[in-house]
C-alpha positions as protocol buffer text, in pm:
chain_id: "A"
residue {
  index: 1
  type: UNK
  ca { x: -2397 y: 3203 z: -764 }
}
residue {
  index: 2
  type: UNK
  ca { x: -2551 y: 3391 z: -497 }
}
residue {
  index: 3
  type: UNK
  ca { x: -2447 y: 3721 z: -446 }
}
residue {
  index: 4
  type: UNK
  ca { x: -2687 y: 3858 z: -169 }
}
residue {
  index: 5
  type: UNK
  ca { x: -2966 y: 3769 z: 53 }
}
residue {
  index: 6
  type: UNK
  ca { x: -3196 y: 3968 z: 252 }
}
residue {
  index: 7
  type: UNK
  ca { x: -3415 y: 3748 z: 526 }
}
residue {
  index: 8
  type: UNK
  ca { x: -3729 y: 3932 z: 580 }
}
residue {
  index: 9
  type: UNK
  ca { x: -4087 y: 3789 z: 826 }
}
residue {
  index: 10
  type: UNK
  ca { x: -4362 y: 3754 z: 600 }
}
residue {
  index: 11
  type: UNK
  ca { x: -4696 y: 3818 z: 902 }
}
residue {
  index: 12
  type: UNK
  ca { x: -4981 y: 3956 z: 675 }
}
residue {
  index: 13
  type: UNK
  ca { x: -5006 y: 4274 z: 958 }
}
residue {
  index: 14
  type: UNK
  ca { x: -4651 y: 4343 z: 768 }
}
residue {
  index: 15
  type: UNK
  ca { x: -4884 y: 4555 z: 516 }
}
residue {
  index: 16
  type: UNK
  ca { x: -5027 y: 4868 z: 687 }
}
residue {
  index: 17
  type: UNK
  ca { x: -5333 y: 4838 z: 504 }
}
residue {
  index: 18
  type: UNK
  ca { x: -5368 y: 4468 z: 660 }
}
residue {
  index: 19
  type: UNK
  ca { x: -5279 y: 4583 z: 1036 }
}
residue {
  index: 20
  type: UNK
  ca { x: -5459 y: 4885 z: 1022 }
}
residue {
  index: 21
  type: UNK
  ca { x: -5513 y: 5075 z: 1358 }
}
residue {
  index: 22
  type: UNK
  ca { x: -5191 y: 4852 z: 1459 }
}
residue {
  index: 23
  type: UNK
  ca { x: -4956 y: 4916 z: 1179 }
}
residue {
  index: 24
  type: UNK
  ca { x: -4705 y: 5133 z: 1373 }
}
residue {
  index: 25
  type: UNK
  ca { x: -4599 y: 4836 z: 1607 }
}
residue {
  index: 26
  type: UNK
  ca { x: -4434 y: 4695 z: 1255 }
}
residue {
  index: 27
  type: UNK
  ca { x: -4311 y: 5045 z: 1146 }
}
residue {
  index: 28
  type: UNK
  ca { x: -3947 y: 4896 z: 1276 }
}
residue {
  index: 29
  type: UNK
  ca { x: -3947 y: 4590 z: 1089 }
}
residue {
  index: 30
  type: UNK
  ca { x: -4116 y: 4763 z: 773 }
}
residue {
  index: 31
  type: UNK
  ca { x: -3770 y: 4991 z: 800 }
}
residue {
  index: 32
  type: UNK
  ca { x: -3543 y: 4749 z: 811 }
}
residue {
  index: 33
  type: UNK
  ca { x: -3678 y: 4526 z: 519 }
}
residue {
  index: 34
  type: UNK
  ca { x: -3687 y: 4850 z: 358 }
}
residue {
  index: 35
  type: UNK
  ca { x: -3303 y: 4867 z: 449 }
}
residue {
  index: 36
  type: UNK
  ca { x: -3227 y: 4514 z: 333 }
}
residue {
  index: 37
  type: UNK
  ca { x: -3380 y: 4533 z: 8 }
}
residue {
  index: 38
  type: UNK
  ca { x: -3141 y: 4812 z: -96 }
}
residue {
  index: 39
  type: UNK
  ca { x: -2856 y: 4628 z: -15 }
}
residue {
  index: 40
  type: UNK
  ca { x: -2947 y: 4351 z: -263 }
}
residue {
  index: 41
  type: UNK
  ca { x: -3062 y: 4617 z: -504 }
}
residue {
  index: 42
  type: UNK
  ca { x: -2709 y: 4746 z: -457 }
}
residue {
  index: 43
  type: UNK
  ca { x: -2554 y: 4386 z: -535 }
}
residue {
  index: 44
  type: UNK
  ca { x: -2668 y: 4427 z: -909 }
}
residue {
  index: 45
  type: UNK
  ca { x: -2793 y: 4074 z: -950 }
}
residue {
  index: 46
  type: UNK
  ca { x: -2915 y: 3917 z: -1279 }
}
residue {
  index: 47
  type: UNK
  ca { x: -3245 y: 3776 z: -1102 }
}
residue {
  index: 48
  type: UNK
  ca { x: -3470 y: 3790 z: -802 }
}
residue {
  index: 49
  type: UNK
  ca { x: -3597 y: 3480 z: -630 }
}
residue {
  index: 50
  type: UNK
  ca { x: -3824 y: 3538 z: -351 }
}
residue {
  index: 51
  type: UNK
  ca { x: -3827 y: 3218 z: -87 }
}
residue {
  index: 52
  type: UNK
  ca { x: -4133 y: 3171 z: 164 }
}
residue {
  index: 53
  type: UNK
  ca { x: -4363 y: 2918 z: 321 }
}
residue {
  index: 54
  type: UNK
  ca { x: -4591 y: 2713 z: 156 }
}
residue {
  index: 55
  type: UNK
  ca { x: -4854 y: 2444 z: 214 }
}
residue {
  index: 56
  type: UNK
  ca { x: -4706 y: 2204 z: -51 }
}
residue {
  index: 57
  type: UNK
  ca { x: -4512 y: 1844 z: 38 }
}
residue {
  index: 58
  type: UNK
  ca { x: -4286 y: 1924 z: -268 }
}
residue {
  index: 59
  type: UNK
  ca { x: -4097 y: 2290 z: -381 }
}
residue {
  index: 60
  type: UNK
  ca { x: -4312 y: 2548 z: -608 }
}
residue {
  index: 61
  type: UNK
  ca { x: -4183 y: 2782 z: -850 }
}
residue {
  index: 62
  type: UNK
  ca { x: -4395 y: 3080 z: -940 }
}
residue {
  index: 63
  type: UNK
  ca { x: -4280 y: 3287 z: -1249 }
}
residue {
  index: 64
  type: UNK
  ca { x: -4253 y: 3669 z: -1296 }
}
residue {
  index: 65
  type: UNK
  ca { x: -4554 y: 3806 z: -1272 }
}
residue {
  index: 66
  type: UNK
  ca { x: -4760 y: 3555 z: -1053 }
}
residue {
  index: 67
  type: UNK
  ca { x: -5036 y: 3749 z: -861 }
}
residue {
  index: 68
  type: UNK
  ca { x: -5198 y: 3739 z: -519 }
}
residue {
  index: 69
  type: UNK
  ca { x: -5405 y: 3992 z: -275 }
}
residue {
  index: 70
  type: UNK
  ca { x: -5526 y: 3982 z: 100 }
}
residue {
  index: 71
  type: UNK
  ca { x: -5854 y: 3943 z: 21 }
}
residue {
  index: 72
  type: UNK
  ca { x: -5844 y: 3655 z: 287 }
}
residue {
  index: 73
  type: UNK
  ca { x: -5743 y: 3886 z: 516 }
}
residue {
  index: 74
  type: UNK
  ca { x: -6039 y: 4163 z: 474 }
}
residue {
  index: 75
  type: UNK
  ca { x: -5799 y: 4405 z: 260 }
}
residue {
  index: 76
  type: UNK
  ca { x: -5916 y: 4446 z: -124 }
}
residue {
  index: 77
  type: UNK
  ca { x: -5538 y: 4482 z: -186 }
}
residue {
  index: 78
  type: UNK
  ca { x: -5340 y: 4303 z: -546 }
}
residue {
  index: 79
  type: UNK
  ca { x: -4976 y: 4239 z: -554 }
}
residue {
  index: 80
  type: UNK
  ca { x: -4756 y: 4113 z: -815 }
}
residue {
  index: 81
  type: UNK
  ca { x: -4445 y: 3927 z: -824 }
}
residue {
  index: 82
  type: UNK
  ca { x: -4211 y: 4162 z: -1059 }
}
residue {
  index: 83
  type: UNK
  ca { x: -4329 y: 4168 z: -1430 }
}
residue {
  index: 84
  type: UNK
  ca { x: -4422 y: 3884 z: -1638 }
}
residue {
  index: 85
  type: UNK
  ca { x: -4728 y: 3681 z: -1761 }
}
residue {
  index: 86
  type: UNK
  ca { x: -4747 y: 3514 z: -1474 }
}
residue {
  index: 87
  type: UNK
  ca { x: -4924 y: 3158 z: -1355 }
}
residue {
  index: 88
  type: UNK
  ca { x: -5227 y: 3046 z: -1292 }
}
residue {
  index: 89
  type: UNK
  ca { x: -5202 y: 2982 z: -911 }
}
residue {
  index: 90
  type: UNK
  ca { x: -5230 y: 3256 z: -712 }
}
residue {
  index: 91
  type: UNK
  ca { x: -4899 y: 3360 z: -450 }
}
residue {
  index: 92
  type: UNK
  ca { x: -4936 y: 3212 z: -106 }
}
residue {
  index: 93
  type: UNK
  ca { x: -4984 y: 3484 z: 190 }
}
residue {
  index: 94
  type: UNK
  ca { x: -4629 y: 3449 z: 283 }
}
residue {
  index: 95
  type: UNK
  ca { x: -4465 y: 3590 z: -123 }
}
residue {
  index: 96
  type: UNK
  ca { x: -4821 y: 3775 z: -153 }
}
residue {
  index: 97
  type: UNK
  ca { x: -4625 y: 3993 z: 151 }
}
residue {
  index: 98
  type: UNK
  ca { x: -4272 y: 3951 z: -33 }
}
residue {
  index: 99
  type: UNK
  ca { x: -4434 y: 4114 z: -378 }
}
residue {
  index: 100
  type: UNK
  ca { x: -4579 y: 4375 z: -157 }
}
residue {
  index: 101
  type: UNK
  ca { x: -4239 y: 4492 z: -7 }
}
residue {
  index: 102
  type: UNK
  ca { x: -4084 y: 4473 z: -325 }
}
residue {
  index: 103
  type: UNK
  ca { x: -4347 y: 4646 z: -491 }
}
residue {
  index: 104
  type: UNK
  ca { x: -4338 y: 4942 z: -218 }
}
residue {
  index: 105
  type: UNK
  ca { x: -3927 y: 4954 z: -266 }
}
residue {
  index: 106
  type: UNK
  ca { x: -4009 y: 4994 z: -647 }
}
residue {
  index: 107
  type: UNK
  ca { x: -3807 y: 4711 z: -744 }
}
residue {
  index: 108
  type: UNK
  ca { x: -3676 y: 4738 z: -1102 }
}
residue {
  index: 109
  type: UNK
  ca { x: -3308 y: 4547 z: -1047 }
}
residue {
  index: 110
  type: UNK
  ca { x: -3361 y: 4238 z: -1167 }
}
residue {
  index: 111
  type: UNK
  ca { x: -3650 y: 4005 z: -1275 }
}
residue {
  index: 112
  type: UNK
  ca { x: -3831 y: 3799 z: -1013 }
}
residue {
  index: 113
  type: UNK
  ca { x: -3960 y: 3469 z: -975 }
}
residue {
  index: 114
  type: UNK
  ca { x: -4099 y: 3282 z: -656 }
}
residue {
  index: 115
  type: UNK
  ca { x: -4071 y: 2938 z: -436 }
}
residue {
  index: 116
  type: UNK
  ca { x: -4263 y: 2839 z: -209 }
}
residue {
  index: 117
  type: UNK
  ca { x: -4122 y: 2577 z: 34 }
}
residue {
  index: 118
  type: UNK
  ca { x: -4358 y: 2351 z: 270 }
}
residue {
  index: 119
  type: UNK
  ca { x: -4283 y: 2389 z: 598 }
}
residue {
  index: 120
  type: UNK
  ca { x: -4250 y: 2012 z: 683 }
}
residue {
  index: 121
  type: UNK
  ca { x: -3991 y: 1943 z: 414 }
}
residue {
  index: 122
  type: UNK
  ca { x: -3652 y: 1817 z: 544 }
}
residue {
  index: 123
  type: UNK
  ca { x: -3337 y: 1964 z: 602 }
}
residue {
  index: 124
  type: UNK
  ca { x: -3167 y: 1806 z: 339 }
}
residue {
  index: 125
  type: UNK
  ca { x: -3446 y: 1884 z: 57 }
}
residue {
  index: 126
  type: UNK
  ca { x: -3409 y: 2254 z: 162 }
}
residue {
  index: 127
  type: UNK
  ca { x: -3091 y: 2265 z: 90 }
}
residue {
  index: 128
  type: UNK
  ca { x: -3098 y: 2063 z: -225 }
}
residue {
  index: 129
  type: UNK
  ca { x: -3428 y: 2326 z: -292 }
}
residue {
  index: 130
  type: UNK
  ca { x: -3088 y: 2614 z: -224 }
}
residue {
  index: 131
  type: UNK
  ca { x: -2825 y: 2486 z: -428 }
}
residue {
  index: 132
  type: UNK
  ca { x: -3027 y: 2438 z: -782 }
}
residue {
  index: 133
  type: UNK
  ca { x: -3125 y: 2761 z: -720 }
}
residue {
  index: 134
  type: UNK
  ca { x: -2752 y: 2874 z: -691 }
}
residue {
  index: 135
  type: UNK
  ca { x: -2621 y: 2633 z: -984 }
}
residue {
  index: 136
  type: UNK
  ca { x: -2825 y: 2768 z: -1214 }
}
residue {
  index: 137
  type: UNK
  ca { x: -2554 y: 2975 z: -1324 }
}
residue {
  index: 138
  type: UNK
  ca { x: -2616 y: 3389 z: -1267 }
}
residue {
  index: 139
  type: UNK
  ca { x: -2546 y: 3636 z: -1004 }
}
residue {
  index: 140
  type: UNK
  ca { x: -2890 y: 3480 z: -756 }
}
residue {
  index: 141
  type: UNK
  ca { x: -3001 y: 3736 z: -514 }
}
residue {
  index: 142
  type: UNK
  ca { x: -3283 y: 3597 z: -211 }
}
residue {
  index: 143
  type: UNK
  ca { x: -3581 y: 3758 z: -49 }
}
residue {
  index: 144
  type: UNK
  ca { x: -3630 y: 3506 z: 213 }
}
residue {
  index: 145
  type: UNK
  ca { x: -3921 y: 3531 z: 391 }
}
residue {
  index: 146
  type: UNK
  ca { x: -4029 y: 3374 z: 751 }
}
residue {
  index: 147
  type: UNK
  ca { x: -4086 y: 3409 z: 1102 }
}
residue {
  index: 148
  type: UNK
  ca { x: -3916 y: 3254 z: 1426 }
}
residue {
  index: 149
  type: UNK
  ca { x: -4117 y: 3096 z: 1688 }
}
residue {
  index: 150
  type: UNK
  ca { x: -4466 y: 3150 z: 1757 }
}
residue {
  index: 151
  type: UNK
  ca { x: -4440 y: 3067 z: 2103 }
}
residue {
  index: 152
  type: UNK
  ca { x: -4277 y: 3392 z: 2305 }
}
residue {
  index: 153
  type: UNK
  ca { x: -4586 y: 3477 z: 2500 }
}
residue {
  index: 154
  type: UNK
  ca { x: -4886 y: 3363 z: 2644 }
}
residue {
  index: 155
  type: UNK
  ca { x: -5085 y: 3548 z: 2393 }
}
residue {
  index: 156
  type: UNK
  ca { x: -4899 y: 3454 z: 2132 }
}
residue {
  index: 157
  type: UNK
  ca { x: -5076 y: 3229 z: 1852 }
}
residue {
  index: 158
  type: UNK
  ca { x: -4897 y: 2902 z: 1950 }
}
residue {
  index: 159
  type: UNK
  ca { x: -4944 y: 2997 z: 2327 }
}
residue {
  index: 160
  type: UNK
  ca { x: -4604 y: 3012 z: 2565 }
}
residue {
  index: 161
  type: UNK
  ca { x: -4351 y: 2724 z: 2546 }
}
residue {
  index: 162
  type: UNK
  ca { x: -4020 y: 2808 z: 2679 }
}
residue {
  index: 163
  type: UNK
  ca { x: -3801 y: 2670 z: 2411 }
}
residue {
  index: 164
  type: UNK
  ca { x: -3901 y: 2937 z: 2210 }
}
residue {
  index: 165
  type: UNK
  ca { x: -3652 y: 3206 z: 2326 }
}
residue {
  index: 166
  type: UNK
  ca { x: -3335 y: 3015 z: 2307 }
}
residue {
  index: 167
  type: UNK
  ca { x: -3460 y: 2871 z: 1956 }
}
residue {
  index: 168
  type: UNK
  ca { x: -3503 y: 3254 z: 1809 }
}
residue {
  index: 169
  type: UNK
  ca { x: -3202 y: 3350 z: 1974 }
}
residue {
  index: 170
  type: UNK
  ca { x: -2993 y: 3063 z: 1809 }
}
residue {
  index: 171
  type: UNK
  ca { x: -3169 y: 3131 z: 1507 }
}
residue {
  index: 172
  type: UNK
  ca { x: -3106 y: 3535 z: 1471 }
}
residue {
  index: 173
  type: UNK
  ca { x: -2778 y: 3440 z: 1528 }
}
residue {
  index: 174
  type: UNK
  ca { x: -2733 y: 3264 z: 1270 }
}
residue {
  index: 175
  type: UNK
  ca { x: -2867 y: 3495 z: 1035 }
}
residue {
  index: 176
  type: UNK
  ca { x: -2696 y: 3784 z: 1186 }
}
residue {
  index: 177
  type: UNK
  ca { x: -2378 y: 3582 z: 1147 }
}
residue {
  index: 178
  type: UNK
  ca { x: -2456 y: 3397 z: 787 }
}
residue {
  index: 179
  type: UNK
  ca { x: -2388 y: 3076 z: 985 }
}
residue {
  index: 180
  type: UNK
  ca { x: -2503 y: 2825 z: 710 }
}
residue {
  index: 181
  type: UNK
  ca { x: -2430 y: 2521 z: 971 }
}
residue {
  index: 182
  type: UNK
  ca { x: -2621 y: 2654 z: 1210 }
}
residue {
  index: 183
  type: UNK
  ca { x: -2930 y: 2722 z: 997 }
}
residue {
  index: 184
  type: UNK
  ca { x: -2859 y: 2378 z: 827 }
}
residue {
  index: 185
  type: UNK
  ca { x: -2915 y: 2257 z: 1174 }
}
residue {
  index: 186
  type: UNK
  ca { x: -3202 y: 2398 z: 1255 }
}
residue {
  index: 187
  type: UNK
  ca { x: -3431 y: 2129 z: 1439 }
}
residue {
  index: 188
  type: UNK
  ca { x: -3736 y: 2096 z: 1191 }
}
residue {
  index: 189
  type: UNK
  ca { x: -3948 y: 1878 z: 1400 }
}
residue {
  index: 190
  type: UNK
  ca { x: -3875 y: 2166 z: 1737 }
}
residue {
  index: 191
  type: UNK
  ca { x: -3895 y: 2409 z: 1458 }
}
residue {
  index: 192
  type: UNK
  ca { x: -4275 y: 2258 z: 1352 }
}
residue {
  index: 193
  type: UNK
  ca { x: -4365 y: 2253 z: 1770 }
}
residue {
  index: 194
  type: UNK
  ca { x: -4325 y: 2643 z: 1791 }
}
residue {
  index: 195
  type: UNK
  ca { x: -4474 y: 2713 z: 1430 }
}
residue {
  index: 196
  type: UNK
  ca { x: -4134 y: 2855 z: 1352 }
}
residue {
  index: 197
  type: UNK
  ca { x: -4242 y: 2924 z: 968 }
}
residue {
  index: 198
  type: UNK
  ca { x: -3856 y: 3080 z: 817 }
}
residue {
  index: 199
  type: UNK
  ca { x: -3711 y: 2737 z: 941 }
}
residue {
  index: 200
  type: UNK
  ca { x: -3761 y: 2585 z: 590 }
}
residue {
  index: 201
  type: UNK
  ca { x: -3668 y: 2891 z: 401 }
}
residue {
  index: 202
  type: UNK
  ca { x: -3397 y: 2961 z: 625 }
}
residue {
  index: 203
  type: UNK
  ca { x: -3279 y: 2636 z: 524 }
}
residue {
  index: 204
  type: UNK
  ca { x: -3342 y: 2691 z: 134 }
}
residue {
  index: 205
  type: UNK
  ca { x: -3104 y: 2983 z: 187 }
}
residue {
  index: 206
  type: UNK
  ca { x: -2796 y: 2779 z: 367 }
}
residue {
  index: 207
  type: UNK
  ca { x: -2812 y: 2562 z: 92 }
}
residue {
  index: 208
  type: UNK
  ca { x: -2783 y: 2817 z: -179 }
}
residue {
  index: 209
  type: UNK
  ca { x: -2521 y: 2988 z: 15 }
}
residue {
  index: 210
  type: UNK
  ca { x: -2306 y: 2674 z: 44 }
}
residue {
  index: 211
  type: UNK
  ca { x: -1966 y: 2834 z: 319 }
}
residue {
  index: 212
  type: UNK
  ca { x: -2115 y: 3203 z: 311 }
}
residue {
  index: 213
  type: UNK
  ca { x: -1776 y: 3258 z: 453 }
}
residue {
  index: 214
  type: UNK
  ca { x: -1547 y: 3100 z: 179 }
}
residue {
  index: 215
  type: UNK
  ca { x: -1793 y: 3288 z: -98 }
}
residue {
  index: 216
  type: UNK
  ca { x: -1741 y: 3631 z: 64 }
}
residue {
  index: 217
  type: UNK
  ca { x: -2085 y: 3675 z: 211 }
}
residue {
  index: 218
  type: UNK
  ca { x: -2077 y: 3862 z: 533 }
}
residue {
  index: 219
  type: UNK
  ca { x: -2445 y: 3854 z: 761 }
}
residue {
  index: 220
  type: UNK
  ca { x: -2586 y: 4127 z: 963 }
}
residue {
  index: 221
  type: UNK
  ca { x: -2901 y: 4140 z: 1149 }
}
residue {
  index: 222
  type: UNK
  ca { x: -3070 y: 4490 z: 1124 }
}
residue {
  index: 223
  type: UNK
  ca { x: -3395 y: 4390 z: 1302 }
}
residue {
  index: 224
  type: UNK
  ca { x: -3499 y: 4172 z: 1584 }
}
residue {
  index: 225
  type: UNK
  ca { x: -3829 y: 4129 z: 1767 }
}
residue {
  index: 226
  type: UNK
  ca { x: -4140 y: 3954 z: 1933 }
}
residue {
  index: 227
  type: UNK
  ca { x: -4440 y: 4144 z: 1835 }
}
residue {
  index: 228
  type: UNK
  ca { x: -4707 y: 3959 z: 1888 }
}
residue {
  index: 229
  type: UNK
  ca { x: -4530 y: 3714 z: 2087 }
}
residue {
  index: 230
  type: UNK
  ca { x: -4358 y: 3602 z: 1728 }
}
residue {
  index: 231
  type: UNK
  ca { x: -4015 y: 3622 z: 1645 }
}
residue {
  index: 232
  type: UNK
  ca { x: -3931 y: 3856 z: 1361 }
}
residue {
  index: 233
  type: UNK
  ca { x: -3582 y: 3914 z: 1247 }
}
residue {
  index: 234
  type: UNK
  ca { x: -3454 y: 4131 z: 923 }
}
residue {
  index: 235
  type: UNK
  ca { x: -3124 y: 4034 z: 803 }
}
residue {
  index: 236
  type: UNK
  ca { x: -2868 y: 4085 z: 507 }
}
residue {
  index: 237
  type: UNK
  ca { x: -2569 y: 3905 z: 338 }
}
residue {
  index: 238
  type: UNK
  ca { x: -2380 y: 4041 z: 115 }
}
């Protein structure tokens, strides 16, 4: 059963030591994940799982413990997913960044295990992806971690397109709101166009969430932005 959620973006320059000379344009976002991982600490949960984007065509589970670093990204840095023994394959960038906020909130509620969910797979496997996770029968909390459109600017990594606004805006709505339908709606192949990352973790997260609204989970959006020209958006159920 899920009992919280807190929806997090997962861009490497989240880690000051990654962004360097620009870390203070995140300092906002850093707060408010900062703010949502309390309020999943504070729904006592029996386990962690932390949801991001992945490169794989199928759904990959990555025990307590599971390492990764931003080597790639020019920062001798090591993160860890909780405690455990671990795996053999390393964390992809976007749970390498969820270990790394969990790590700096000193998270010691519950232990933690990953997924990583490719950000071509369906609608419908997302959601399938969501409700094992929630049938497998203790109180679930979710990091879920992904960005909106990559598309707000001109300098923005996917260049301007002007779908992108109304896209973020539907989509921080519906996180705001914990509007499974609307996430569950979510266009995948639009989504894909403006590199929209969180739209198959977004999705993972309707799915384990079944009604939000008949299981007592209320949404709030505590962050929304476009550094970068990307859309970022922090956001809690609970």
């Amino acid at each position: 059963m899920l009992v919280a959620a807190a929806v997090c973006p997962c861009p490497p320059l989240l880690v000051p030591d990654v962004a360097a000379g620009a870390a203070p344009e995140l300092d906002g976002a850093r707060t408010a994940c900062s703010d949502a991982l309390a309020v999943l600490a504070a729904s006592r949960p029996d386990r962690l799982v932390v949801i991001g984007p992945g490169a794989g065509e199928e759904p990959e589970r990555y025990p307590a413990g599971s390492a990764g670093d931003f080597r790639g990204f020019g920062v001798d840095l090591d993160v860890r997913l909780g405690e455990g023994p671990g795996g053999g394959r390393p964390l992809p960038a976007s749970l390498a960044v969820g270990a790394w906020l969990l790590g700096r909130a000193g998270w010691a509620d519950a232990p933690v295990e990953g997924l990583a969910v490719g950000e071509r797979l369906p609608a419908g496997r997302c959601a399938g992806a969501g409700r094992e996770l929630a049938a497998e029968g203790d109180r679930l909390a979710l990091l879920v971690l992904g960005d909106g459109s990559a598309c707000r600017t001109l300098k923005a990594p996917g260049y301007l397109d002007d779908r992108a606004a109304a896209f973020d805006e539907g989509a921080a709505r519906a996180l705001g709101a914990a509007d499974t339908d609307a996430l569950a709606a979510l266009d995948e192949h639009l989504a894909h166009e403006l590199k929209a990352a969180g739209r198959a973790p977004w999705q993972v997260l309707a799915g384990a969430a079944g009604d939000a609204g008949r299981a007592g989970l209320e949404g709030r959006l505590l962050y929304e932005g476009v550094p970068y020209g990307v859309g970022y958006f922090v956001a809690v159920w609970s």
